[in-house]
C-alpha positions, -999 to 999 in steps of 0.1 A, spaced: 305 754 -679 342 769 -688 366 776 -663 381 811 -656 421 809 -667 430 814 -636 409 783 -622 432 765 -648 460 778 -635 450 765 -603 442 734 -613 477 730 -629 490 738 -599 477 723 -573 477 686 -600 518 695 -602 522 694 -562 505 662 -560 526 647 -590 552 654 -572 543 645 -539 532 609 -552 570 609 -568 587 618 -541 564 588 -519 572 564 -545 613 574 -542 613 569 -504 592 540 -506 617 518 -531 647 534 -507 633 516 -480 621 483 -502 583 489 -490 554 485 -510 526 506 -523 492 498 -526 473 510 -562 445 501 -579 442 497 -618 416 509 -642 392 485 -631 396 494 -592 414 459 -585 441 466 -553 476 453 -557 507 457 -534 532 468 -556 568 471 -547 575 505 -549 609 498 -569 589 482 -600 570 516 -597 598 536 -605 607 512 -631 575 520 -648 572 547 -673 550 578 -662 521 588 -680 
């Protein structure tokens, strides 16, 4: 199945607003020295200060 250029475009979108959303979460988290919970590729749970987060290159 492809996907219609403007489904990409979409896609791009709507993956860009939640990039950013998740940024801007991570930035008011460390401002207020709370901590996130993630998981890692193997769906282990941490509690990650939100401060080492931003320290962390993204990918």
């Amino acid at each position: 199945m492809s996907l219609k250029p403007e489904n990409i475009e979409l896609s791009d979108k709507i993956m860009a607003g939640i990039n950013k959303a998740v940024r801007n979460l991570v930035i008011s988290s460390a401002a207020n020295d709370e901590k996130l919970v993630v998981a890692d590729k193997e769906g282990n749970i941490r509690h990650v200060p939100a401060k080492d987060l931003l320290a962390t290159p993204s990918k």
